[in-house]
N, C-alpha and C positions, 0 to 999 in steps of 0.2 A: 368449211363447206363440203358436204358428201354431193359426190359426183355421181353411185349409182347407187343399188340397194346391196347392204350389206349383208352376208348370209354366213351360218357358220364354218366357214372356210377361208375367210378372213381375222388377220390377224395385226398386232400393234406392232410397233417398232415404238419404244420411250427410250430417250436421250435425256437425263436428267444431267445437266453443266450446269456449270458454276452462275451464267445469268440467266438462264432461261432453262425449259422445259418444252423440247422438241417431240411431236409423235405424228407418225407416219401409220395408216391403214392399207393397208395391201391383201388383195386375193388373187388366186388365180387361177387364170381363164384361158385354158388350154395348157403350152407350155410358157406360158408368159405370166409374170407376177402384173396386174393392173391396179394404178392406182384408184382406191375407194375415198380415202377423204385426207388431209393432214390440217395439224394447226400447231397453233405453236404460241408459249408466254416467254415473256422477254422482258427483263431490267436491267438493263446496259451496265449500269451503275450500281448494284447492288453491292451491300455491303459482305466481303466474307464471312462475318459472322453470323449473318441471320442467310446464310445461304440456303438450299430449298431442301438440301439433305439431311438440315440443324434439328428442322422440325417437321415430323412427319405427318402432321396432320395438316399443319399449310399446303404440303406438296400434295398430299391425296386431294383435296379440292381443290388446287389449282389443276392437278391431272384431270379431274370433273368435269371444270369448269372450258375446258381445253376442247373437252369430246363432248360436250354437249353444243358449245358454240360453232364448234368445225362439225354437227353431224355425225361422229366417230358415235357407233353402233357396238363396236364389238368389245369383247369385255376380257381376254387374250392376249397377255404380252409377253415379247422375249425386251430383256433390259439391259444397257450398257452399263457396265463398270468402268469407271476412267482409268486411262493408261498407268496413271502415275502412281494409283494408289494399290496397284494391282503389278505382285513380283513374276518376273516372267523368266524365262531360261532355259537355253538349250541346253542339255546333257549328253552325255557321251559315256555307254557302259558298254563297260565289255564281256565276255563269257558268262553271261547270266541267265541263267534256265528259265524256265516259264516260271515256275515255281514261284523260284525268288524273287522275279521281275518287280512287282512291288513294293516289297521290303528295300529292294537297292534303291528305287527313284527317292524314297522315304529316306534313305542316308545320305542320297546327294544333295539332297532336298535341305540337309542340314546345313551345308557346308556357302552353297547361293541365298539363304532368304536369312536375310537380317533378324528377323524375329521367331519367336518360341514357335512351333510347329504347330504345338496344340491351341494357340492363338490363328492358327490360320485353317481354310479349309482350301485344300492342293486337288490338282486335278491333272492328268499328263496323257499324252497321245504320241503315238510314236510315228517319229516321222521321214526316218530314213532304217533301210539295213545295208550294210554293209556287205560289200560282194562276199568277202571270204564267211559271211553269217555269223561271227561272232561281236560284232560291233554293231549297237543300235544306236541311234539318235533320238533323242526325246525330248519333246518341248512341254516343259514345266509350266504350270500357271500356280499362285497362290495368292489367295484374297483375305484380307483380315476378317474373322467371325462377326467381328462387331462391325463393318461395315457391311456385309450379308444381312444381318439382323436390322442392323437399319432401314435396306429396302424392302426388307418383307414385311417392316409395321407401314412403311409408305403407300403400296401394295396393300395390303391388308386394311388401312384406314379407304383405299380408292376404291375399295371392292371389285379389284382388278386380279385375273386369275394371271400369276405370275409365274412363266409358263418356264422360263430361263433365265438367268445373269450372261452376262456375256462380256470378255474383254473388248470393250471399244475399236482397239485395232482390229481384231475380228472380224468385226461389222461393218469396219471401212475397208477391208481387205475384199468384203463380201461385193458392197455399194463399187466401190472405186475401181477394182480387178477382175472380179469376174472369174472366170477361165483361163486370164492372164498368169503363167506362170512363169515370165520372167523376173529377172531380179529388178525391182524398183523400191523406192524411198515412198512413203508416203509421210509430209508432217502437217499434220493435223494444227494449225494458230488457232485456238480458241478465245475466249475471252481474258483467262487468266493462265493458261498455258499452255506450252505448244510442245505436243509428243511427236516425236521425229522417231520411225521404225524401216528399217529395210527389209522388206520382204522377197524369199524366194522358194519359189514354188506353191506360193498361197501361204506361208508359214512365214511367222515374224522373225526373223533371226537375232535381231537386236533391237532394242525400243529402247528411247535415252525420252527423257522431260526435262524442260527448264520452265522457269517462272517468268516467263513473260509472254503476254500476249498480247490480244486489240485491246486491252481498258489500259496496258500499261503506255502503250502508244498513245491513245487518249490521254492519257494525266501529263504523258509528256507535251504535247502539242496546248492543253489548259496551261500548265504551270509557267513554258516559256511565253503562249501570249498573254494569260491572265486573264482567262477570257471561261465559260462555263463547259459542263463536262460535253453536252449535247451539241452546242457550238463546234466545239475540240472535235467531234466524231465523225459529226460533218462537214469541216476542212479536209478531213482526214482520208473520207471516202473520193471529197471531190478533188483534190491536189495527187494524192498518192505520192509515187516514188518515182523522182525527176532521174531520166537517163541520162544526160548532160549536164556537164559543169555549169554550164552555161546557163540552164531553167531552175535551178536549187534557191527557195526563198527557205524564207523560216520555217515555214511545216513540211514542205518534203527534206530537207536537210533533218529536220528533230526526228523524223520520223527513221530515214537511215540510222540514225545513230543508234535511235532506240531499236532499232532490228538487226545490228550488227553485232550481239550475241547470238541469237537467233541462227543470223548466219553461218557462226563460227562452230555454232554445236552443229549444224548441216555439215558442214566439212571436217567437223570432228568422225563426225558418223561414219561418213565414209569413207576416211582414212584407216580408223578401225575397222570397220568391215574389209576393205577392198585388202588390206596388207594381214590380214589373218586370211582371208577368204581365197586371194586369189584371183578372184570374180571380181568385174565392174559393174557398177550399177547403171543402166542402162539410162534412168530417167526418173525424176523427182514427179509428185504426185503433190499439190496442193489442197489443202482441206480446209476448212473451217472460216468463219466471216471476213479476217484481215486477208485471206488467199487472194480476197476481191479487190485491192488494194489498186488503184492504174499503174501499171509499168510492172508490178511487182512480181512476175514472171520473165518478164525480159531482163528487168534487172538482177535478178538473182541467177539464172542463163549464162548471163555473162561474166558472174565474178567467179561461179564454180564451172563453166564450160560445159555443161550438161544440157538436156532436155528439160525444161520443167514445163508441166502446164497445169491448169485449174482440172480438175479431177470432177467429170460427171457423173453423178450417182444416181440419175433418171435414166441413165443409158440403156438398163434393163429394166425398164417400167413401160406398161405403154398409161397413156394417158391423153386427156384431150387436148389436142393439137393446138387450141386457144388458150391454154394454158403456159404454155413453153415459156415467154416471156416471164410469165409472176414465178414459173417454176427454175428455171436457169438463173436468175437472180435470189434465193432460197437456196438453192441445191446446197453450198457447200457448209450452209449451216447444217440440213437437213439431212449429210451424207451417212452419220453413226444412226439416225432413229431407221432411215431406210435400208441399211444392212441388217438391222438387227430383223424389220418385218418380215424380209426377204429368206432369212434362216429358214422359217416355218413355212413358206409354200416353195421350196427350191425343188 
């Protein structure tokens, strides 16, 4: 549904995930990003192999079919790339002249990214100097060509001007932080994965992924009642995660169980960071649809003794006031397509 008229100074935010295909329209009006329209496709259940990336002419008319149905006018996008598939890394060089400054990231570059160089396309921004000036920090990004090339035939079958790629943390660094330039966690539970990143100073310092997310919770909750996947998703939302021993039946118990990886890579994260760094992490940052989980801030609060809370990404949008409800229930699916829109009118 478009809420006003779109004009060229509006732009897309696309979240292509593993179920669905999330897009956000945003312009801006004064110094405020407003929201113009969003929509959004969704298969909970969708098989990994026929996912929307597999084939790029499904995903351009489902993009279509997306912005024609929600109104979306503008034809402009910046695009997420997911965490997992995209190497990322801080570096540390030292006495390197302007010159050479390239060439060295390009040898560090060999020794972090698992695969052939000329298979990837690298990109770096430097993100600290060092008082004495011979020490720089640098954060590395690298994406595989062929996964580049895949969104530009997607893009290209959408007849969508594809304006940028963007690492997903990125985006929800942009939606979820803001200006915040303390050190926080944010981990993104998607449908099929959940990337856990600690950011400080706006900059990703470490991004770790595992394989499980809200459909793997789902098959858990079918499998042990035996019961269908849509069933399963809806105990799932309505039960959540019982704080007492005492309220634990069969789905919120399956449901602990199955997020207690989950949790383990959370406090791996920050064990690693905090004992290289130095630095505490002030506070967890929740994203993505299972973040919506009942309890699943308070109990996760309590096993790691931290801050956590669901992360809102309309924070910096204005938008209509009648909306809030449909919008706060959305948001944290909708948090990567909204950082991305927000790139382009900041």
């Amino acid at each position: 549904m478009s809420f006003i008229s779109s004009n060229n100074s509006s732009y897309l935010g696309i979240d292509i995930g593993f179920s669905g295909i999330k897009i956000v329209e945003l312009q801006r009006e004064g110094d405020v990003a407003k929201l113009v329209s969003y929509g959004f496709s969704e298969s909970k259940f969708i098989d990994g192999k026929n996912s929307w990336k597999n084939d790029s002419k499904r995903a351009g008319k489902i993009i279509n079919e997306i912005c024609k149905r929600s109104g979306i006018i503008s034809r402009s996008a910046v695009v997420s790339l997911p965490t997992y598939s995209v190497f990322s890394s801080v570096l540390s060089l030292s006495n390197v002249a302007a010159k050479d400054f390239g060439s060295a990231v390009h040898w560090e570059a060999k020794k972090v990214i698992p695969l052939p160089l000329e298979e990837m396309i690298l990109d770096y921004q430097k993100i600290e100097d060092e008082s004495d000036g011979k020490n720089t920090k640098v954060f590395l990004t690298g994406a595989p060509r062929s996964l580049v090339k895949k969104y530009i035939e997607i893009f290209k079958e959408a007849q969508i001007n594809l304006m940028a790629l963007e690492t997903e943390t990125f985006s929800l660094v942009r939606s979820l932080l803001g200006n915040d330039k303390s050190v926080v966690m944010i981990a993104e539970i998607g449908a099929s994965t959940t990337d856990i990143s600690i950011i400080n100073k706006g900059v990703p310092m470490i991004s770790r992924s595992i394989d499980i997310g809200g459909l793997t919770i789902t098959k858990a909750i079918s499998n042990n009642l035996n019961i269908g996947l849509e069933r399963a998703e809806q105990f799932k939302y309505d039960l959540g995660i019982s704080i007492s021993e005492s309220e634990q039946g069969v789905i919120p118990k399956t449901i602990m169980e199955t997020i207690s990886p989950i949790i383990n890579e959370i406090k791996y994260t920050l064990n690693l960071f905090e004992s290289k760094n130095g630095v505490q992490v002030e506070k967890i940052i929740l994203s993505g649809g299972s973040s919506l989980l009942i309890n699943f801030p308070g109990y996760l609060s309590k096993i790691i003794d931290r801050k956590v809370i669901v992360g809102n990404p309309w924070a910096r949008v204005s938008y209509p006031v009648n909306l809030k409800p449909a919008l706060d229930e959305i948001g944290p699916r909708m948090a990567a397509a909204i950082g991305l829109a927000i790139r382009e009118i900041e």
